[in-house]
GUFI-202772 format. One line per 8 residues: number of its first residue (from 1); their letters; for each residue x, y, z of N, C-alpha, C, CB. Coordinates in steps of 0.1 Angstrom, whole numbers, plus 2048, in hexadecimal, padded with zeros to 3 digits. Last residue first. Glycine has a CB too. Layout:
N
NUM> A> X/Y/Z/X/Y/Z/X/Y/Z/X/Y/Z | ...
% end
This chain:
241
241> XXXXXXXX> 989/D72/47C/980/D66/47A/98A/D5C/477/974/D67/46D | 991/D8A/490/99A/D82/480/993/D77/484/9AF/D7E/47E | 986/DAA/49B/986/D9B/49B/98B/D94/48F/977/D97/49E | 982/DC5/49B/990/DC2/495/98D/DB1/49A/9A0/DCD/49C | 965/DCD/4A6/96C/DCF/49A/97B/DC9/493/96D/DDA/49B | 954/DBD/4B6/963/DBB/4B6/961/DC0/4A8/96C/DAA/4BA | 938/DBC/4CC/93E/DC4/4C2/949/DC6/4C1/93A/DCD/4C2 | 934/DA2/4D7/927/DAB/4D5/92A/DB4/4CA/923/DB2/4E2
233> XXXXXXXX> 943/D84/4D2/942/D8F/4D2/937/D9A/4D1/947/D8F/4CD | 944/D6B/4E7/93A/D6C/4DA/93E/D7B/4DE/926/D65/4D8 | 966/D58/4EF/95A/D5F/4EF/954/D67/4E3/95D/D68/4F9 | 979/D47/4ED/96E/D43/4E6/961/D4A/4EC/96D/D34/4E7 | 999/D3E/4E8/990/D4D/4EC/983/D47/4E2/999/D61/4E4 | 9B0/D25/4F2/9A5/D27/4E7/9A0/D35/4F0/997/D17/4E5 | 9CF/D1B/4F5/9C4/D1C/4FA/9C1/D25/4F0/9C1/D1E/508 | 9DA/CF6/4F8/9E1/D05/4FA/9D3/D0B/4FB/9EC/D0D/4EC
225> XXXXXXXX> 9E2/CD7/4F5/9E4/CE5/4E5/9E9/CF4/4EA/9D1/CE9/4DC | 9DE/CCB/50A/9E9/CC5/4FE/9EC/CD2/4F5/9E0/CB8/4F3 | 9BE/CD5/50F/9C9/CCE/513/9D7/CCB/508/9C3/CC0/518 | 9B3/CF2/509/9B7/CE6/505/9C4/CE3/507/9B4/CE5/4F9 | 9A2/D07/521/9B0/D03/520/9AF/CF7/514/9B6/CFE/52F | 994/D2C/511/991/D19/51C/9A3/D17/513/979/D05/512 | 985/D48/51E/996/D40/51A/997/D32/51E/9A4/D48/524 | 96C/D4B/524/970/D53/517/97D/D49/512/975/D65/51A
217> XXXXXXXX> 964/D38/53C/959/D3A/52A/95D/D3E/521/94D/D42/529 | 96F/D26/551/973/D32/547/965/D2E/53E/986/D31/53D | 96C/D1C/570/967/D18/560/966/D1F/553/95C/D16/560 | 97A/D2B/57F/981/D19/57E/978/D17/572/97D/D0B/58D | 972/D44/57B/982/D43/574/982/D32/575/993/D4C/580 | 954/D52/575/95A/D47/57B/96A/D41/571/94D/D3B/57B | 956/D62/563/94B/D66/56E/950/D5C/577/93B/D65/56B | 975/D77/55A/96B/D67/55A/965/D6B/564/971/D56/55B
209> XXXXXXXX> 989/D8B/55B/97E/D8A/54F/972/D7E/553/987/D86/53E | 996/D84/56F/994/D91/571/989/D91/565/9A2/D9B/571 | 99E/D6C/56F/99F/D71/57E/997/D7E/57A/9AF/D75/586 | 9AC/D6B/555/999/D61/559/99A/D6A/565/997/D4A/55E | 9C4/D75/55A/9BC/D7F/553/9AE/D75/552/9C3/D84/542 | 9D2/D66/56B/9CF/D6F/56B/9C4/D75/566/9D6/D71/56A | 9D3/D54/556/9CF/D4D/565/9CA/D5C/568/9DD/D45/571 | 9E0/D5D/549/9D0/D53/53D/9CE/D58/54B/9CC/D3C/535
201> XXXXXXXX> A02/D5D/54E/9F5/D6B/54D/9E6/D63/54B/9F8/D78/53D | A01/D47/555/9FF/D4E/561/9F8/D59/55B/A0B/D51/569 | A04/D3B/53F/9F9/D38/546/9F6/D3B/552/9F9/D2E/548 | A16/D49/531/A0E/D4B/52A/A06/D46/536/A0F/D46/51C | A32/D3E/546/A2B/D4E/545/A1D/D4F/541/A31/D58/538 | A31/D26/53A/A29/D26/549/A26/D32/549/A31/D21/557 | A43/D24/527/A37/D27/526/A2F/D27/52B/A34/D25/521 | A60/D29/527/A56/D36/532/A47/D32/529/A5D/D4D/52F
193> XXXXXXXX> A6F/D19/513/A6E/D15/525/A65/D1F/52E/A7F/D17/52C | A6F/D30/4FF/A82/D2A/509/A7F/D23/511/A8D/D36/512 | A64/D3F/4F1/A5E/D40/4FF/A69/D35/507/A49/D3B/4FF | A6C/D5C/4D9/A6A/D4E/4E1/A69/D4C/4EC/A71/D47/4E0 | A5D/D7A/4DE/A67/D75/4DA/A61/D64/4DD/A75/D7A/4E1 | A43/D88/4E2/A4B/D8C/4DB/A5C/D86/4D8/A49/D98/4DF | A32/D88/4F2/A40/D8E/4FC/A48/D90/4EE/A4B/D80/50A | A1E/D85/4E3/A1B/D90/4ED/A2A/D92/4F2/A10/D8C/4FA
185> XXXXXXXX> A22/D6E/4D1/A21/D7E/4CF/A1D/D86/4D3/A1D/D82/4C9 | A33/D5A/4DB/A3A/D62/4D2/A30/D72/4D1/A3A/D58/4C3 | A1E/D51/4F2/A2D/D5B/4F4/A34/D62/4EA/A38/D54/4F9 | A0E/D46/4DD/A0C/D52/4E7/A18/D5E/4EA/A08/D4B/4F5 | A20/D32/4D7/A19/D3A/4CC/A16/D49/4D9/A06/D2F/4C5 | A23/D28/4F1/A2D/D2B/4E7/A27/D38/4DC/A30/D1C/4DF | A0B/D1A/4F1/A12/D23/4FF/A1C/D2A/4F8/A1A/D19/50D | 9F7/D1C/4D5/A00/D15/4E2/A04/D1F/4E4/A0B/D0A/4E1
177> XXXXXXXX> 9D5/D22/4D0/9E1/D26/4D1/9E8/D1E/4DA/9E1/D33/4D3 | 9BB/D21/4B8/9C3/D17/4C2/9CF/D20/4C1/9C6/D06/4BC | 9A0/D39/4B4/9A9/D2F/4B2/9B5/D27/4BB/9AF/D35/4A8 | 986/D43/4BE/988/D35/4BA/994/D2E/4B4/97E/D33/4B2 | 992/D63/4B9/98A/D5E/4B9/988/D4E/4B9/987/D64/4B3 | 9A8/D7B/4B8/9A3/D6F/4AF/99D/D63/4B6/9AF/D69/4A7 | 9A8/D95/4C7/99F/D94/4B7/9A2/D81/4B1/9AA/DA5/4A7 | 9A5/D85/4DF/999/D8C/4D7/998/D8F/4CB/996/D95/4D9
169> XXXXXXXX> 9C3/D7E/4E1/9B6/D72/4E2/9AD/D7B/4DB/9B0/D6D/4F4 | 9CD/D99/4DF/9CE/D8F/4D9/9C5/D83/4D2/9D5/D8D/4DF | 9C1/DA6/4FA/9BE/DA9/4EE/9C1/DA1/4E0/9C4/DB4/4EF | 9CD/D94/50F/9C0/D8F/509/9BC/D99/4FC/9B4/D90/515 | 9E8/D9C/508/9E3/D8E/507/9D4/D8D/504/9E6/D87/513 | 9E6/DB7/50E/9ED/DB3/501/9E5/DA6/4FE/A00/DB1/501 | 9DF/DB3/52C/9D6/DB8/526/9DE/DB7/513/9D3/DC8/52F | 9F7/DA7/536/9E7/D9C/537/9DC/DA4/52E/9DE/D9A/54A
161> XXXXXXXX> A08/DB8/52E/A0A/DAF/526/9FD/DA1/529/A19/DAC/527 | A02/DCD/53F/A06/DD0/533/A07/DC3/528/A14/DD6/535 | 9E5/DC2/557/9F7/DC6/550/9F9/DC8/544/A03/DBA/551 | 9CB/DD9/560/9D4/DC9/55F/9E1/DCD/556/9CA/DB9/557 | 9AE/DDB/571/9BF/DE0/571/9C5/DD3/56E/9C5/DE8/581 | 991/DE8/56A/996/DE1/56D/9A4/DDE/568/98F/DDB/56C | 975/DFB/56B/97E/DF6/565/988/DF2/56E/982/DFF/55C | 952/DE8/567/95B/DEE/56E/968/DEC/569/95B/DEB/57A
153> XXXXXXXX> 93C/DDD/557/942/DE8/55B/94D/DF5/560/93F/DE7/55D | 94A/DC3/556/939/DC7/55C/93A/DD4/563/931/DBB/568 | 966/DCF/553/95F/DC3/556/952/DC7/55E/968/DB8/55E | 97E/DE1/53A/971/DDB/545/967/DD5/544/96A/DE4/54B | 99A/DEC/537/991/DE0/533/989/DE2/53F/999/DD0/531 | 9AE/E01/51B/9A6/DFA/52A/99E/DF4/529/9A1/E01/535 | 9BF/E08/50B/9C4/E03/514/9B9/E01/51F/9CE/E0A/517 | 9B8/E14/4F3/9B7/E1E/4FF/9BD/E13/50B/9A5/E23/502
145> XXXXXXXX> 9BB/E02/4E2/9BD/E0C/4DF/9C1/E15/4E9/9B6/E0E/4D9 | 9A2/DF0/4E9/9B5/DEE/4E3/9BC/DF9/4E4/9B7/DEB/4D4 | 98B/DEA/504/992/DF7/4F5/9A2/DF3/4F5/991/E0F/4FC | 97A/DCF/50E/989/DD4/50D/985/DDE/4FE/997/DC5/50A | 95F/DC5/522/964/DCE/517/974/DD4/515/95C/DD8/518 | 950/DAA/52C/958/DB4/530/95B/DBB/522/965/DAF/539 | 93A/D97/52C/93B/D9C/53A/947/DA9/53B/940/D8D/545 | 933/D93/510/928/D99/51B/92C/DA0/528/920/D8F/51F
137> XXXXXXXX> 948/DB1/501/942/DA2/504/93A/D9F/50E/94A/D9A/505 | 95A/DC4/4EA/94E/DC2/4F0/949/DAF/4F7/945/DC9/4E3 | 972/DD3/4DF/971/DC1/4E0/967/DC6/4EE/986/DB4/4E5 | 97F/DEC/4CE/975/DE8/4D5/970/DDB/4D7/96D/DED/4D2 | 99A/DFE/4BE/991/DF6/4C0/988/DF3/4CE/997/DEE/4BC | 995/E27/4BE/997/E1A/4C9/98D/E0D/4C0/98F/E1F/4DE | 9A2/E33/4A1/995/E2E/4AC/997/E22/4B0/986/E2E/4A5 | 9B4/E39/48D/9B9/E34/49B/9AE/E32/4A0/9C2/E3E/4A5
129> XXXXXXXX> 9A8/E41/476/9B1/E3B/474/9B3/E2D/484/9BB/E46/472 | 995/E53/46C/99D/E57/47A/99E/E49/47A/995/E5F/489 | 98C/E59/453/995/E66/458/99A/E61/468/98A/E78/457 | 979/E45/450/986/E44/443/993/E50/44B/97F/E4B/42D | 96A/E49/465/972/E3D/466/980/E40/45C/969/E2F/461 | 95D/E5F/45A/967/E61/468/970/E53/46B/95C/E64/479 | 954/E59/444/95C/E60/440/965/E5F/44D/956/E6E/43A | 940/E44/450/94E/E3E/445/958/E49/445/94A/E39/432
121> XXXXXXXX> 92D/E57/459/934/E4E/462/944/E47/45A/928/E42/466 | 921/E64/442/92D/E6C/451/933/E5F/458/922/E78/463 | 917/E50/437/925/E57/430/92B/E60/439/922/E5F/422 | 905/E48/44E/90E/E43/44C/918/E47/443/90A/E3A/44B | 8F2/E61/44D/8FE/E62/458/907/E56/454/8F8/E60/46B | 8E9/E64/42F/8F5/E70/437/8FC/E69/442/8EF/E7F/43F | 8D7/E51/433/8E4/E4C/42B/8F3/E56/430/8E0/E4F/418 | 8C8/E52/445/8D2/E48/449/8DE/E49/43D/8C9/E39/449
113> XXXXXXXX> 8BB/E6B/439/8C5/E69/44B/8CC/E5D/44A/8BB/E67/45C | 8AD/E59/425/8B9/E65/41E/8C2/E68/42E/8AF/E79/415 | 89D/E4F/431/8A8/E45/42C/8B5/E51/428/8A0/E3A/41B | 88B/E5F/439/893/E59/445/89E/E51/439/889/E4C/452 | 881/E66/423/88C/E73/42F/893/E6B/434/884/E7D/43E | 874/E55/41A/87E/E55/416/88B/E61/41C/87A/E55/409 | 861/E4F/431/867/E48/42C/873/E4A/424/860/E42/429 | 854/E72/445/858/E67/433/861/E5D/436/862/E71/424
105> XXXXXXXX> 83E/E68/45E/846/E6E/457/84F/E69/44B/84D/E71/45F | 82D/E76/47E/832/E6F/470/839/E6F/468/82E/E6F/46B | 84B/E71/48E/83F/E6D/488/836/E76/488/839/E62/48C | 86E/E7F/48D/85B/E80/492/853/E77/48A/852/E91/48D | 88B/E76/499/885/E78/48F/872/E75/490/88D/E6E/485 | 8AA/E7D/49F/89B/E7C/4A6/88E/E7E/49B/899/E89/4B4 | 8C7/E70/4A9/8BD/E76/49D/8B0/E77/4A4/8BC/E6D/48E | 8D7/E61/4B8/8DE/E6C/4AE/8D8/E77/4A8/8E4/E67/4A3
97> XXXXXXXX> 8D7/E5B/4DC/8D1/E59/4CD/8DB/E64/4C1/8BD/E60/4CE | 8E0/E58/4F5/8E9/E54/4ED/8E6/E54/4E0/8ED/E4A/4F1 | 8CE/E67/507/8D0/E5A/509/8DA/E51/500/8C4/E56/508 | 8CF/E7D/4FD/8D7/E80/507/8D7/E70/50D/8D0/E8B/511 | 8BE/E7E/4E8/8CC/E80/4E4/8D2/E7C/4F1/8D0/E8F/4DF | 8A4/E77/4F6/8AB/E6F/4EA/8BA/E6D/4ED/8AA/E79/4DA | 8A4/E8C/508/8A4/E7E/50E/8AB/E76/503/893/E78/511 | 89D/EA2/4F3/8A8/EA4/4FD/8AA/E93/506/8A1/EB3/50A
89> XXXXXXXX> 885/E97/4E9/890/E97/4E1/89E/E9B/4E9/88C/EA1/4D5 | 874/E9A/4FE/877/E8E/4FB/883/E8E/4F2/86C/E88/4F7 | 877/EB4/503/878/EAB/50F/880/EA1/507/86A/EA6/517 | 868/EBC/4EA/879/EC3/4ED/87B/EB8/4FA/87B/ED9/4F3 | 852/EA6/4DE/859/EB0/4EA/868/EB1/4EA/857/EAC/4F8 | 848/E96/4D2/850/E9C/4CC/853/EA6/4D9/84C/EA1/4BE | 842/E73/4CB/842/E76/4D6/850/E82/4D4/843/E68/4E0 | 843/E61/4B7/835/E6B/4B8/83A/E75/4C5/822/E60/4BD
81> XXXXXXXX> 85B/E56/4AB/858/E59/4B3/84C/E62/4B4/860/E5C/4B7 | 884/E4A/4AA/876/E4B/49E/867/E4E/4A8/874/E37/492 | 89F/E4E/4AD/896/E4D/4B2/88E/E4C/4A6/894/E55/4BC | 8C0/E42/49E/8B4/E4B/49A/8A9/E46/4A5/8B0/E49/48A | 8DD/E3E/4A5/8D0/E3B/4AA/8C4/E45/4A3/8D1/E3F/4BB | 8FE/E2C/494/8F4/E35/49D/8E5/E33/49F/8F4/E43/499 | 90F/E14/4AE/90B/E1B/49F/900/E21/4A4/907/E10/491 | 921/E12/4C0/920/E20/4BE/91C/E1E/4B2/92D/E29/4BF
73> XXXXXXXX> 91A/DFB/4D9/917/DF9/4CF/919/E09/4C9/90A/DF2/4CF | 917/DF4/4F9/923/DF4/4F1/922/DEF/4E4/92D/DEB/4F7 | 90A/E09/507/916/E02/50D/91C/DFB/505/915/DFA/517 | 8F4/E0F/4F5/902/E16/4F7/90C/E11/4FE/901/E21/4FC | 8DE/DFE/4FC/8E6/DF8/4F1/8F8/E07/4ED/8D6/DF6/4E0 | 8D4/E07/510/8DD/DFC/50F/8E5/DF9/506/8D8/DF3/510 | 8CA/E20/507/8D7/E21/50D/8DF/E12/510/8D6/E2A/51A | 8B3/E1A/4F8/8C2/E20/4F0/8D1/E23/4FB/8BD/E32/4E8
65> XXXXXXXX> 8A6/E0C/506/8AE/E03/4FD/8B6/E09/4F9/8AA/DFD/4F2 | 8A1/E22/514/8A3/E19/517/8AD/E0D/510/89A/E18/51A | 892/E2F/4FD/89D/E34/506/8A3/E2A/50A/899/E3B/512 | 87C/E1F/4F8/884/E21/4EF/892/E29/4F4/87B/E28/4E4 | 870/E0A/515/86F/E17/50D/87C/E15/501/872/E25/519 | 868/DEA/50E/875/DF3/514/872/DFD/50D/885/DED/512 | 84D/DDF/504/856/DD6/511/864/DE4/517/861/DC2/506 | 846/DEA/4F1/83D/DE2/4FA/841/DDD/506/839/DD7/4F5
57> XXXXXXXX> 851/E0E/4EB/851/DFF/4EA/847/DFB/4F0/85B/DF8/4EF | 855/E2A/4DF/84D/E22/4E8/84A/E17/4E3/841/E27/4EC | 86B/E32/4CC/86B/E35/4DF/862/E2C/4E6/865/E47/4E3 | 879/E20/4B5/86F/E24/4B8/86E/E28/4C5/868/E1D/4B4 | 89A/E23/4A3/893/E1D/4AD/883/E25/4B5/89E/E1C/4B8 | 8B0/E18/48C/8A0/E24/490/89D/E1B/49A/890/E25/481 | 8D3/E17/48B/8C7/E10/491/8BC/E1C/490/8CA/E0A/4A3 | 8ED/E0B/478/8E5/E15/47B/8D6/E0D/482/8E4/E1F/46C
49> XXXXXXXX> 8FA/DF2/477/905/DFD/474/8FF/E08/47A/908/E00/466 | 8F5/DD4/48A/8F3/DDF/481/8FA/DEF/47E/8E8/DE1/483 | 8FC/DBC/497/903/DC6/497/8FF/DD0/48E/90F/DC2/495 | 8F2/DA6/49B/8F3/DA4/48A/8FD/DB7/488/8DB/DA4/481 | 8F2/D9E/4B6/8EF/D95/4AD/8F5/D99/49B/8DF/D93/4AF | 8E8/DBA/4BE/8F7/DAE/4C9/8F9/DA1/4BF/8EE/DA4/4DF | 8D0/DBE/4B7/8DD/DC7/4AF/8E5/DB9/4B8/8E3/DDE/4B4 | 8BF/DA7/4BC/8C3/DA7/4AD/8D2/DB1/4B0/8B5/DAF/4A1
41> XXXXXXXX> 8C0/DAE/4D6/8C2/DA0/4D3/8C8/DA0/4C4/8B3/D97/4D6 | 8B1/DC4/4D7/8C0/DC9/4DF/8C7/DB9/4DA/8BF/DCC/4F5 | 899/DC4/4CB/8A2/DCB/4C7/8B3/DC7/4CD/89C/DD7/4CA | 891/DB2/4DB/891/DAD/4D1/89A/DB4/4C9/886/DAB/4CD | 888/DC2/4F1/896/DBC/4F0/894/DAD/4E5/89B/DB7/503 | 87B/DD8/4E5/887/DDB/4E8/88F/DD1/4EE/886/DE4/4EE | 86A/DC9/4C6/868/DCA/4D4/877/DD1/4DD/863/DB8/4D9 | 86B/DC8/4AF/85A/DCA/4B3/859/DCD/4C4/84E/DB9/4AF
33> XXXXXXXX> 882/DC9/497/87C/DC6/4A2/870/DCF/4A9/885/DC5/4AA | 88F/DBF/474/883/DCA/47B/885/DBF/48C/86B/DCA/470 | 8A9/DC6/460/8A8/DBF/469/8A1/DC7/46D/8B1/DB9/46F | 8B9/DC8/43D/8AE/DD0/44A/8A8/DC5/455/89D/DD7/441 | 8CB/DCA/427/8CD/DC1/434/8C9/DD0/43E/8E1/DB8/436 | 8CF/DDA/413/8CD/DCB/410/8C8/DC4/419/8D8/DC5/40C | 8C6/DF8/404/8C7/DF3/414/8C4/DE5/412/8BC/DFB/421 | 8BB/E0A/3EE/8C6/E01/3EC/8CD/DF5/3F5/8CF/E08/3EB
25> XXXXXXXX> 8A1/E13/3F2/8B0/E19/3EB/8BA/E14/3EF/8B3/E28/3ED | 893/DFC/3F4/893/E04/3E1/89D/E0D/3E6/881/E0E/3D9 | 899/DF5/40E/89D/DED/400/89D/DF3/3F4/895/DE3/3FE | 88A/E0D/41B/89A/E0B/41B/8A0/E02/40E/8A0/E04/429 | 870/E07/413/878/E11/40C/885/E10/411/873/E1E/40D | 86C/DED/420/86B/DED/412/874/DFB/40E/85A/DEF/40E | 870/DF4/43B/87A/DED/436/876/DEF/422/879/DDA/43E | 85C/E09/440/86B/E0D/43E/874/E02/435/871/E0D/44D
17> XXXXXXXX> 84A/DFA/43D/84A/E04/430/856/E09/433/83E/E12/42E | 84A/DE5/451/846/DE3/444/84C/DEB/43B/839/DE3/442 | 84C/DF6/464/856/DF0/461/858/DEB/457/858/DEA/466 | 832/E03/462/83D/E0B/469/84A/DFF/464/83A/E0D/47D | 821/DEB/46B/820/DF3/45C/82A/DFC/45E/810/DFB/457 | 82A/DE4/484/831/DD8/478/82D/DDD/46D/82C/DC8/478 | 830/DF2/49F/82C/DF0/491/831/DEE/48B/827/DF6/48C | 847/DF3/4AC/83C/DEA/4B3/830/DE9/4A7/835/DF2/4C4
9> XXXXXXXX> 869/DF4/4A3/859/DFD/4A4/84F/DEE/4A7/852/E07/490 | 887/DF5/492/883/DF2/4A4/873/DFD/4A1/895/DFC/4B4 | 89D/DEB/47E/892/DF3/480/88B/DED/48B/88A/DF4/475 | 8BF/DEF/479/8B6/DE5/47F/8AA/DF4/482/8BE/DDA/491 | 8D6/DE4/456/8CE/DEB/460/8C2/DE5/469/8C8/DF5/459 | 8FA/DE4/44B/8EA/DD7/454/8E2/DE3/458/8EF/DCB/469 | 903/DE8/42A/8FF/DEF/43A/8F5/DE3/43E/8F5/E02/43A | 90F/DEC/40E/90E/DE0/418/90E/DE7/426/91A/DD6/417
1> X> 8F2/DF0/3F6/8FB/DF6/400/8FE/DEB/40B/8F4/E02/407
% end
């Protein structure tokens, strides 16, 4: 099956026997963490499709991690958990989990939940077509779709065509664009002498995405050529390698 999965427990016989039995039914790519920000390092890293996550960690309750990792990751959550109170299962879900699942408990239950929710998950992708893309990054988040962008939270107001532009730059990633190139495919015609436009909007839009606009980290300038998007995505579905 091509699914990433991340297993998150402070026991390593707990991860042991999951990962073994996810592999006998078919799960190629299991990724274990021991700690919640070992957890929050691997998903930002390898992006997994589905996460188990254990509630009591060593370092970050299991809550905790599950709501960081909701700012900007929607695969789902299985808690995994000794800890069975209607309380605690009301905390799960309400922290962003999907599932709640008791210790003790079968190894192969849990594989048969992961398999249901991901064939729910393909079926809502294959049936809803339009879902906002999502360009996740450390300091800001643009939805394509929905038209808005925010920065360390907050949302933040920009033009019809600084916000086209940097959507552009995001899904492609490290490549070289001239002033020209740009203009052709945000304004959409030739650029006749207006490719100072393209650097008023860049100018603009570091003002509002960069932690520091004189030393950009996401939109750097090459001299002579034009300019590069060289931010590490956390979660870009529509990115063109």
């Amino acid at each position: 099956m091509d699914f990433t999965l991340l297993l998150v427990d402070d026991e390593q016989d707990i991860l042991d026997l999951l990962t073994k039995t996810l592999h006998s039914e078919g799960f190629k790519t299991v990724y274990t963490a021991t700690s919640g920000m070992e957890a929050i390092r691997l998903c930002a890293k390898y992006q997994p499709d589905l996460i188990i996550l254990d509630v009591m960690l060593p370092d970050l309750e299991g809550y905790e991690v599950c709501k960081k990792l909701r700012e900007w990751t929607y695969a789902p959550i299985f808690f995994l958990t000794a800890r069975t109170t209607d309380l605690d299962k009301l905390m799960g879900y309400n922290m962003g989990g999907d599932d709640y699942i008791e210790k003790p408990f079968n190894p192969l239950v849990i594989a048969a939940k992961i398999k249901a929710q991901l064939r729910r998950d393909q079926r809502m992708m294959q049936s809803s077509p339009d879902l906002s893309s999502v360009y996740a990054f450390e300091d800001f988040k643009l939805f394509e779709h929905t038209g808005q962008l925010f920065v360390n939270g907050e949302e933040i107001s920009c033009t019809a065509k600084e916000f086209k532009l940097l959507t552009y730059l995001c899904k492609h990633p490290y490549q070289i664009f001239s002033m020209g190139q740009l203009y052709r495919q945000v304004w959409g015609e030739e650029s006749f002498g207006y490719e100072n436009t393209v650097t008023v909007h860049i100018g603009q839009i570091r003002k509002k995405i960069e932690p520091n606009p004189r030393k950009p980290k996401y939109i750097i300038t090459l001299r002579g050529l034009g300019y590069k998007f060289v931010g590490k995505p956390v979660f870009s579905p529509g990115v063109s390698q």
